[in-house]
C-alpha positions in Angstrom: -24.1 -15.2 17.7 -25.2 -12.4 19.9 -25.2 -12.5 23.4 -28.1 -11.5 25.2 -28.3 -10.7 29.0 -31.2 -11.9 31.4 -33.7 -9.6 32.2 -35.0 -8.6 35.6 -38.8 -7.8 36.0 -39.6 -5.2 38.4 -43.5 -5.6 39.0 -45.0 -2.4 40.9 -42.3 0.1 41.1 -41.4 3.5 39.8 -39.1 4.5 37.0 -36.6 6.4 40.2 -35.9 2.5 41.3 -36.0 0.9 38.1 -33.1 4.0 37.2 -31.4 3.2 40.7 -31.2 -1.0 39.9 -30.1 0.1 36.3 -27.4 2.2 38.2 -26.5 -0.8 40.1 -26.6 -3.7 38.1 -27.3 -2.6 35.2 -24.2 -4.3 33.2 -25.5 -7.7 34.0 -29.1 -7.4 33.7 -31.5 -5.9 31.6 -33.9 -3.9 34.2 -37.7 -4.5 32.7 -40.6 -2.6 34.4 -44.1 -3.4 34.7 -46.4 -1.2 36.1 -48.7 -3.5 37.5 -48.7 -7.4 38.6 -50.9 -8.1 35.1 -47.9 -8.2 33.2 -45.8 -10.3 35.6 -49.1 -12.8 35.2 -49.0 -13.0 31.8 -45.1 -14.0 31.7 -45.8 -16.7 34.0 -48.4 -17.6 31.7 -46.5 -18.2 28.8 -43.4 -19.6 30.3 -42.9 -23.2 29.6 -43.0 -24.5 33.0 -45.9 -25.1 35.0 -46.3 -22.8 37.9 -49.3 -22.6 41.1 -49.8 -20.8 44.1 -51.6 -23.1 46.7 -53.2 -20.6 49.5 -53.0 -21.3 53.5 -55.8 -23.1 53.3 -54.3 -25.8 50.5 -56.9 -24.6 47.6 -55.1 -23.9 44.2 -55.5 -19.9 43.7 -53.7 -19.6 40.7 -52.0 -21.6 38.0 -50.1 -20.9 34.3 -51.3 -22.6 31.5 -48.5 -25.0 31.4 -49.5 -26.4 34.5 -53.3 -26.9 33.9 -52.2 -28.9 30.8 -50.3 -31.1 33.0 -52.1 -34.7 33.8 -54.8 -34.6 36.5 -52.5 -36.9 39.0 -49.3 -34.9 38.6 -51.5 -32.1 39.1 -53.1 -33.8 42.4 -49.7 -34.5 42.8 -48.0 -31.2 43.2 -51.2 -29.3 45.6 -50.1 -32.5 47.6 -46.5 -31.6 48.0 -47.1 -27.9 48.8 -49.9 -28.8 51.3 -47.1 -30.9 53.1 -44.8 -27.5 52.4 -47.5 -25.5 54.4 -48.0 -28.2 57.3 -43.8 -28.3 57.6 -44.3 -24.2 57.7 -46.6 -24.6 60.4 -44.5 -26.1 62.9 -41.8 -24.0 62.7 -40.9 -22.4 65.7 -41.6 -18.7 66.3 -37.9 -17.9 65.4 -38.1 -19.0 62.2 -38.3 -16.5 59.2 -38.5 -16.3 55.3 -39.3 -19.8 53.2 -39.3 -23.2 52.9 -37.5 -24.5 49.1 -37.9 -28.2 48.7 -37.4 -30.2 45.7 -39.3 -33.4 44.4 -39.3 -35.9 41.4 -42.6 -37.1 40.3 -43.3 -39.2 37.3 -46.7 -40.0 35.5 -48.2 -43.1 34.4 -49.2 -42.3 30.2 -47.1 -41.7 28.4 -44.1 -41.5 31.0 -42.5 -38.4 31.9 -40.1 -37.2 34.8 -40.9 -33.9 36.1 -38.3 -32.0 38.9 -40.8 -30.0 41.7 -39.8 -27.2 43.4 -41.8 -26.1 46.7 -41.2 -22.6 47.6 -43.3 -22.3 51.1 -43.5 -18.6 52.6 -43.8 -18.3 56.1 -45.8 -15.3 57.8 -45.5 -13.9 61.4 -48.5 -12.3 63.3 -49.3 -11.7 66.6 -50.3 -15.5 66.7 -46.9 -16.6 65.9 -45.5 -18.1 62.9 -48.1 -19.7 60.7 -48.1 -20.9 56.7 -48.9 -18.4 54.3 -49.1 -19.0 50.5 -47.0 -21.9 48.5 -45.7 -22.1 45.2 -44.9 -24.6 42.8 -43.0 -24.7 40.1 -43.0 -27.8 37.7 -40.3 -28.4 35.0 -40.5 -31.6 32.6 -36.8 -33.4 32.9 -37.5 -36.6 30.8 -35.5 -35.7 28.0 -32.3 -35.0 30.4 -33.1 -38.4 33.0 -33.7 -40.4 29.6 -30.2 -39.2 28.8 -28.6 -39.5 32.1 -29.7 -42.8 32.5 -28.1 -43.7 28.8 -25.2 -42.3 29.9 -24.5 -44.8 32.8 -25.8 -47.2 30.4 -23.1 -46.5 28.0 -20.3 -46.1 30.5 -21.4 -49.4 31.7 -21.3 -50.8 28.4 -18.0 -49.1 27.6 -16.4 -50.9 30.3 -17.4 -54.2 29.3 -15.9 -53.7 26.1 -12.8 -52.9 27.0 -12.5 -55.3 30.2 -10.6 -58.0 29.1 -11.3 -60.5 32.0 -7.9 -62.9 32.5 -10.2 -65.9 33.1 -12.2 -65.4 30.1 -9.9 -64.9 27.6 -6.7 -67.4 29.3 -8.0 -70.4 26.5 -9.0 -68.0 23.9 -7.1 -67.1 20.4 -6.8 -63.5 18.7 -9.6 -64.6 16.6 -12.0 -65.5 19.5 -11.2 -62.8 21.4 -12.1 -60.6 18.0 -15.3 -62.4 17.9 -16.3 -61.8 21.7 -15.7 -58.0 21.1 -17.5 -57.8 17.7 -20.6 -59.7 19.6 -20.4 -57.0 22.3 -20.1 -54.0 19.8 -23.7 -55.7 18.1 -25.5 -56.1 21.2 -25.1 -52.5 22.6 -25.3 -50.7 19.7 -28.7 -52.3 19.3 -29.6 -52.1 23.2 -28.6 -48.8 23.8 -28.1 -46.8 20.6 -30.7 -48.8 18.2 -28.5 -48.8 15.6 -29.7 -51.7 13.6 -27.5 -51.4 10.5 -23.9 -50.5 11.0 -20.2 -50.9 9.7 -17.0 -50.2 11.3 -14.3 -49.0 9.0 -10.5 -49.0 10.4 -7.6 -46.6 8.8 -4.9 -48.4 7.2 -2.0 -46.5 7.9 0.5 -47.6 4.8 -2.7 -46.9 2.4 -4.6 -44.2 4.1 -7.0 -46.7 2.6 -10.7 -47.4 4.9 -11.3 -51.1 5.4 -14.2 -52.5 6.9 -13.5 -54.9 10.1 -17.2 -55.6 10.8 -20.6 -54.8 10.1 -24.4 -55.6 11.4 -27.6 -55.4 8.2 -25.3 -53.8 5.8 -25.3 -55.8 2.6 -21.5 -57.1 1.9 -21.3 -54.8 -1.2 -20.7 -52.3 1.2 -16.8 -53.8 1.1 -16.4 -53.1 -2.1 -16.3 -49.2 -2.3 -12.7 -48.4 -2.0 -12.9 -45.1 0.8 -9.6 -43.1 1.3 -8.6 -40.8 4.1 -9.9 -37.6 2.1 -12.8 -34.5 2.1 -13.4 -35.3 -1.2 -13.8 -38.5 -3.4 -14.6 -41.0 -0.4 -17.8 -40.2 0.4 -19.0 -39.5 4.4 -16.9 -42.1 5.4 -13.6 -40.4 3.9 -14.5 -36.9 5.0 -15.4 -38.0 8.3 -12.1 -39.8 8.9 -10.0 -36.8 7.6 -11.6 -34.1 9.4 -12.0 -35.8 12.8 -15.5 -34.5 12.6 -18.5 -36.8 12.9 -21.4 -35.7 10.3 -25.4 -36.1 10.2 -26.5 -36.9 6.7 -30.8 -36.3 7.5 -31.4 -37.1 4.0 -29.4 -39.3 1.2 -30.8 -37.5 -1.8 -30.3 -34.3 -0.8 -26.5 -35.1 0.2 -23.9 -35.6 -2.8 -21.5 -36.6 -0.3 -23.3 -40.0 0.4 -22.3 -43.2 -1.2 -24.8 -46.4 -0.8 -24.6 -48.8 1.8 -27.8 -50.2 3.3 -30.2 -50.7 0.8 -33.5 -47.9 1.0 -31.2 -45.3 3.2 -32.6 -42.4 3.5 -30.5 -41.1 6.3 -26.9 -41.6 8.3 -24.9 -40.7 11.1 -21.0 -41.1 11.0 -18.7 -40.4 13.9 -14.7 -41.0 14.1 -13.5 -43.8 16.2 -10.4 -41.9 18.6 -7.7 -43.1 20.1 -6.7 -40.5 22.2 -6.1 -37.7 19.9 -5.5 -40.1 16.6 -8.2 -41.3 14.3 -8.2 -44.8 13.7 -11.5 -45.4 11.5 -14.9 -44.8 11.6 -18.4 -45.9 12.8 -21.2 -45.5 10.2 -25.0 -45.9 11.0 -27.7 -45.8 8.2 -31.4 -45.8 8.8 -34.2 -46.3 6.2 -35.9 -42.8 7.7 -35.2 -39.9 6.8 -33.9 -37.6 9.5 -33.7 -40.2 12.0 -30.1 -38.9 13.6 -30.1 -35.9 15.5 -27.2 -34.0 18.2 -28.7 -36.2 21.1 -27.5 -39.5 19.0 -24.4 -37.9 17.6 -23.4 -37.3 21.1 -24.3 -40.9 22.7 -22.6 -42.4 19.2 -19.7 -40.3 19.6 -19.0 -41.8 23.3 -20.3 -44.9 22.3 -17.2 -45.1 19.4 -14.2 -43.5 21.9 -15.1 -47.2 23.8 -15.1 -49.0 20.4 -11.7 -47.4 19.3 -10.4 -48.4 22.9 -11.5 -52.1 23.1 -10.2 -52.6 19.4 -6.9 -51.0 20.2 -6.2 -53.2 23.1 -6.9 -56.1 20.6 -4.5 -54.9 18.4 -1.8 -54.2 21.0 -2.6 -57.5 22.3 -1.9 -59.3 19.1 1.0 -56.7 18.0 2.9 -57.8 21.8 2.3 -61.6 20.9 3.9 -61.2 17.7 6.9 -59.0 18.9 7.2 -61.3 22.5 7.6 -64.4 20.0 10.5 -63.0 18.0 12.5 -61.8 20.9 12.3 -65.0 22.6 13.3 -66.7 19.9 16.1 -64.5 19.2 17.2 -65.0 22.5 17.2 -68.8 22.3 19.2 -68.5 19.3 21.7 -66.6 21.0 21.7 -69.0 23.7 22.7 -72.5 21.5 24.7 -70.5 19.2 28.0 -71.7 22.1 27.3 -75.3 22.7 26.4 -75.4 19.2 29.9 -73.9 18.2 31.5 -76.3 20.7 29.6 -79.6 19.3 31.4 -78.3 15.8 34.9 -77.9 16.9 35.0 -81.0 18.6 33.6 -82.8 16.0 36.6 -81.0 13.9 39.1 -82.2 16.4 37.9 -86.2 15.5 38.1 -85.7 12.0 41.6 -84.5 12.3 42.4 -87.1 15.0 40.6 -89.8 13.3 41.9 -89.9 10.0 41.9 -93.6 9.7 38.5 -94.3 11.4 36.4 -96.8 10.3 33.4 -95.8 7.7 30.7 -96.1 10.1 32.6 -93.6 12.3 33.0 -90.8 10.0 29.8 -91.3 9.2 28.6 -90.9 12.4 30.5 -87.6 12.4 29.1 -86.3 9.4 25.8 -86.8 10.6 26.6 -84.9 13.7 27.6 -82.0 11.7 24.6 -82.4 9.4 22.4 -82.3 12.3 24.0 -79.6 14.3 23.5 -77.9 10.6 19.5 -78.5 10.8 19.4 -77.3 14.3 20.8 -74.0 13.7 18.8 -73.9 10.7 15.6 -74.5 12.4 16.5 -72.1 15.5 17.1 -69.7 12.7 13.6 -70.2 11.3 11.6 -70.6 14.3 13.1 -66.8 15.3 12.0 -65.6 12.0 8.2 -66.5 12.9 6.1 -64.7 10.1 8.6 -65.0 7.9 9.0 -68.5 7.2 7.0 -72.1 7.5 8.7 -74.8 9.6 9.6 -78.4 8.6 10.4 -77.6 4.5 13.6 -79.3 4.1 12.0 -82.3 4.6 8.6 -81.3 2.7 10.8 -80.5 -0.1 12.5 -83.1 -0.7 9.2 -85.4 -1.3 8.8 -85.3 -4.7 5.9 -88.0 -5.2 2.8 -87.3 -6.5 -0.2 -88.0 -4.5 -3.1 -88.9 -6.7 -5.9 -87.3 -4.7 -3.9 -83.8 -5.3 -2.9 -84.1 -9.2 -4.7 -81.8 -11.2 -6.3 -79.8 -8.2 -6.7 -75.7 -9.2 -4.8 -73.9 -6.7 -4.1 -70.2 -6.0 -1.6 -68.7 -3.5 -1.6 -65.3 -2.4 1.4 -63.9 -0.3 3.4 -60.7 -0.3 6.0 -62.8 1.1 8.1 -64.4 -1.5 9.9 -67.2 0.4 6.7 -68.1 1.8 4.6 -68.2 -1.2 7.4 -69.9 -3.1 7.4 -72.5 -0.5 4.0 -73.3 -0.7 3.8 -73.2 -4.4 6.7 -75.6 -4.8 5.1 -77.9 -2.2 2.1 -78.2 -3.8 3.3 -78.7 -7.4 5.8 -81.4 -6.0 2.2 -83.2 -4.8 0.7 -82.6 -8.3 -1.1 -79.5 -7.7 -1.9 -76.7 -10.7 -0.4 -73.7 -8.8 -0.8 -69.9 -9.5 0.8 -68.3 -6.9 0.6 -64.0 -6.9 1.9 -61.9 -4.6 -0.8 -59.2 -4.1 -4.5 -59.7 -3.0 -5.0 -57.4 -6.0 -3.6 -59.8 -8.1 -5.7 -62.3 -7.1 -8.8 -60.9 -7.5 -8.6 -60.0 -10.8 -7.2 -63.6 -11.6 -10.6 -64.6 -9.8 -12.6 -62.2 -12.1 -11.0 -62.7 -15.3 -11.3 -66.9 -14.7 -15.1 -66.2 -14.0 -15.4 -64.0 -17.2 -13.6 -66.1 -19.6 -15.3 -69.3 -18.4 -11.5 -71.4 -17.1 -11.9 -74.2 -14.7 -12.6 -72.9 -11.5 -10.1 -73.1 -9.1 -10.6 -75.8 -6.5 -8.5 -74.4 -3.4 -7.7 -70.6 -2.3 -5.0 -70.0 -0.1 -3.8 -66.4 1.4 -2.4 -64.5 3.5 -4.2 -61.9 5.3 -2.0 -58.8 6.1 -0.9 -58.0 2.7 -0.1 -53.8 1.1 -3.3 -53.7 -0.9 -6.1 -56.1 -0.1 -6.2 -58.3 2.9 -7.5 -61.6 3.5 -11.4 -61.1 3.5 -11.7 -59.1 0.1 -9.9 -62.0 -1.6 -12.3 -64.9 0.8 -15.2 -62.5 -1.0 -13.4 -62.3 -4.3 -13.3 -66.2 -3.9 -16.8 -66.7 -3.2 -18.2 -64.5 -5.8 -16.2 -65.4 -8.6 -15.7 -69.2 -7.7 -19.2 -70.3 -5.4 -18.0 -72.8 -3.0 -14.4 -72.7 -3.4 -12.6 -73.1 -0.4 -10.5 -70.9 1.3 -7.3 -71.4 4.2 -6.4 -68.3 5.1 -2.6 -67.3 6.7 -1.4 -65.1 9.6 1.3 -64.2 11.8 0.7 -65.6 15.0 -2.7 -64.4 14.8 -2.0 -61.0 13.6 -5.4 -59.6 11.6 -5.6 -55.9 12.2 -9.0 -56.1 9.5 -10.4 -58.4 11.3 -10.7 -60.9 8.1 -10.7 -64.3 10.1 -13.7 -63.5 12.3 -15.6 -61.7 9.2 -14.8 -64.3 6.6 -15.9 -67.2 9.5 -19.2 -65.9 9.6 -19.1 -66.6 6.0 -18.1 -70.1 6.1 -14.1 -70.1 5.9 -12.5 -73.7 5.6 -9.5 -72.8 8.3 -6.7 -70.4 9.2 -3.2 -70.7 10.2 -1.1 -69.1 12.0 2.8 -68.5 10.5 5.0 -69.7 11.3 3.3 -73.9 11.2 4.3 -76.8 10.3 4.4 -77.5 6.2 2.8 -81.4 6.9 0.1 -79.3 8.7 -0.6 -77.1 5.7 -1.1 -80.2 3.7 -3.6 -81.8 5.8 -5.3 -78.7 5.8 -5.5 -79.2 2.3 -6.6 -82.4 1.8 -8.9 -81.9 4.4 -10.2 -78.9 2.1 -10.6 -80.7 -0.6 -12.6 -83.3 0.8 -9.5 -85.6 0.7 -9.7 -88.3 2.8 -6.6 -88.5 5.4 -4.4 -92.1 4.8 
């Protein structure tokens, strides 16, 4: 781009002072002459601000075109201000010299606009004293740049509320309603402030590199399905947005082979990265059915508007992330804390059973069950402190082995990477009379939903997964679930609330039966069960 320097008119004067300013300044300006104040007139003409010149006696003697096309009442407006100029001249006293600058802010009635004034007054001296000589006005339309500062504060203002976490708001809520008070925010100011209408937010799983959506306003839910990697190529917008760092204006869908469908009748999109300091961590993408709707002004308020997004679901996630890690240090620390008395309770026991050799049968069994308990205790320490990892109360789930009528026959698939867990669960439920298919990856799953759809197998009458799983989380096998198998319920599993896709809240909307949070109570899984499958409690 080349740079070009301002100009400076000289109205009136000779080539010897035009040579002398060129002399002077001429490496900062270019020195333009005119040899007579008609060309000066017809700049001011054509410049696209409006300009007057009010005379002493507060008549308009000369005005630009801009500012005759101006509205009669900002014109009325304006003589006003510089016949107030020329009175404020007036009264000067006789010391005073050169001229009066003020600056206004007018605004008109239809159609709305802001305009900045600037009153430059000149003051004269006679014999008389000082008096007012001539005013001038210049007139500049600022809507554009108040409509802009004003969205600004809003934004900032709306920025804050997502991200202020207020202590007595969210004391009695979970991760999941705390999710759901943030997505209801991100709704209502992206359609207050930005108008954004149809939207989805995509986050970066960092194992896969792969996109996955965590909510979404007017998109279809098809949207989901597209599988969007962290690439320039292959992934549409969404993947070379979140590569590059680079937000992108897409003014028309036809035109753009980079654009893969969302909102049904696009015609245009704007997609911006979501930053967390200098990391990407997803992407925000907004379709509208115009063409061109987007342009820099949007990208820049949808830029801001997305550092606040990327901030509020951060803290989320560091929120849920601290829970997790607070819960398995404190119960590794009360491990380490019973692990003594619990060693003690052992040895003396051992010391009786030396000692006691000849004890009556009721005593040793006394003492066995001290060790057996002592045992249990350790056992379940040992679990709690494993959290995720594990469910609680299975020794004694397991060793139930009648069948409970209501559940005999009952289609159930289990989904967990975790193979203790899901091995738990599917031995559980077989022991009660369930039909069990338990898989360990979400991918798995959904194709076991698809192929039972296709070849026409009894539906499955319960789904139960885990969320946070390599491949697929929790809400693509919910969707799997509802579109292969209508009306099939679904539990879905977490670690102490831990949902960096935001399934629960998205699959909730959608009707989900329940969730719970690892590590719980086996007996509490069943109910959930039987409550599932409209299994009256006994």
């Amino acid at each position: 781009m080349v740079e070009t320097q301002p100009k400076l008119v000289l109205v009136g004067g000779d080539q010897a002072m035009a040579d002398e300013l060129k002399e002077l300044i001429g490496d900062r300006y270019e020195i333009v002459t005119e040899p007579d104040e008609s060309g000066l007139a017809a700049v001011l003409k054509a410049l696209g601000e409006g300009i007057c010149i009010v005379d002493p006696q507060g008549e308009l003697s000369w005005s630009n075109d801009y500012f005759d096309g101006l509205e009669e009442s900002v014109r009325h407006e304006v003589q006003s201000l510089c016949i107030q100029a020329a009175d404020s001249i007036a009264s000067l006293n006789h010391d005073a010299q050169g001229a009066l600058v003020t600056k206004h802010e007018i605004r008109s009635d239809d159609p709305e606009h802001v305009y900045d004034i600037y009153i430059t007054g000149l003051a004269e001296r006679d014999e008389g004293g000082v008096h007012a000589g001539r005013v001038a006005a210049i007139v500049r339309d600022v809507t554009m740049a108040k409509h802009a500062q004003k969205k600004m504060v809003a934004l900032d203002r709306a920025g804050f509320e997502l991200v202020r976490l207020d202590v007595h708001e969210i004391r009695e809520m979970n991760a999941i309603e705390r999710l759901q008070l943030l997505e209801k925010r991100i709704v209502r100011y992206s359609s207050e402030l930005l108008n954004f209408d149809h939207f989805a937010i995509f986050l970066i799983d960092q194992k896969t590199n792969r996109l996955q959506m965590v909510m979404q306003s007017g998109l279809p839910p098809e949207i989901q399905d597209f599988d969007l990697y962290l690439e320039t190529e292959g992934s549409g917008i969404s993947g070379y947005v979140a590569s590059t760092g680079k937000s992108y204006i897409c003014n028309d869908v036809m035109q753009d082979d980079r654009f893969l469908p969302g909102l049904s009748g696009a015609r245009s999109s704007l997609t911006v990265p979501l930053y967390v300091s200098d990391r990407v961590i997803g992407i925000m993408d907004i379709e509208s059915q115009q063409p061109g709707a987007f342009d820099d002004q949007d990208r820049m308020f949808a830029e801001i508007f997305g550092r606040y997004v990327a901030m509020a679901l951060h803290m989320l996630q560091l929120l849920v992330t601290e829970r997790t890690e607070t819960n398995l240090v404190v119960s590794d620390r009360m491990t380490g804390e019973i692990n003594e008395p619990l060693d003690d309770i052992i040895q003396e026991v051992g010391w009786l059973t030396e000692h006691e050799i000849n004890a009556d049968p009721e005593t040793k069994a006394h003492i066995k069950r001290i060790i057996m308990d002592v045992e249990s205790i350790r056992n379940r320490v040992k679990s709690v402190a494993s959290g995720p990892q594990t469910l609680l109360g299975v020794d004694r789930a397991m060793l139930e082995r009648e069948k409970d009528p209501a559940l005999i026959g009952k289609r159930v698939l289990v989904v967990d990477d975790n193979k203790k867990i899901r091995k738990i669960i599917g031995e559980v439920l077989t022991h009660r009379g369930c039909d069990v298919a338990v898989v360990s990856q979400g991918t798995e799953a959904i194709e076991l939903l698809e192929q039972n759809a296709i070849n026409n197998a009894k539906p499955f009458d319960l789904v139960i997964s885990d969320i946070q799983m390599p491949d697929r989380n929790g809400y693509e096998v919910f969707s799997a679930a509802r579109k292969h198998c209508p009306g099939v319920p679904v539990i879905l599993m977490t670690g102490f609330g831990y949902d960096p896709h935001h399934s629960i809240v998205r699959a909730s909307q959608d009707g989900l039966q329940s969730v719970l949070f690892k590590p719980f109570e086996i007996e509490l899984l069943l109910g959930q069960v039987r409550e599932a499958l409209g299994i009256e409690r006994t």
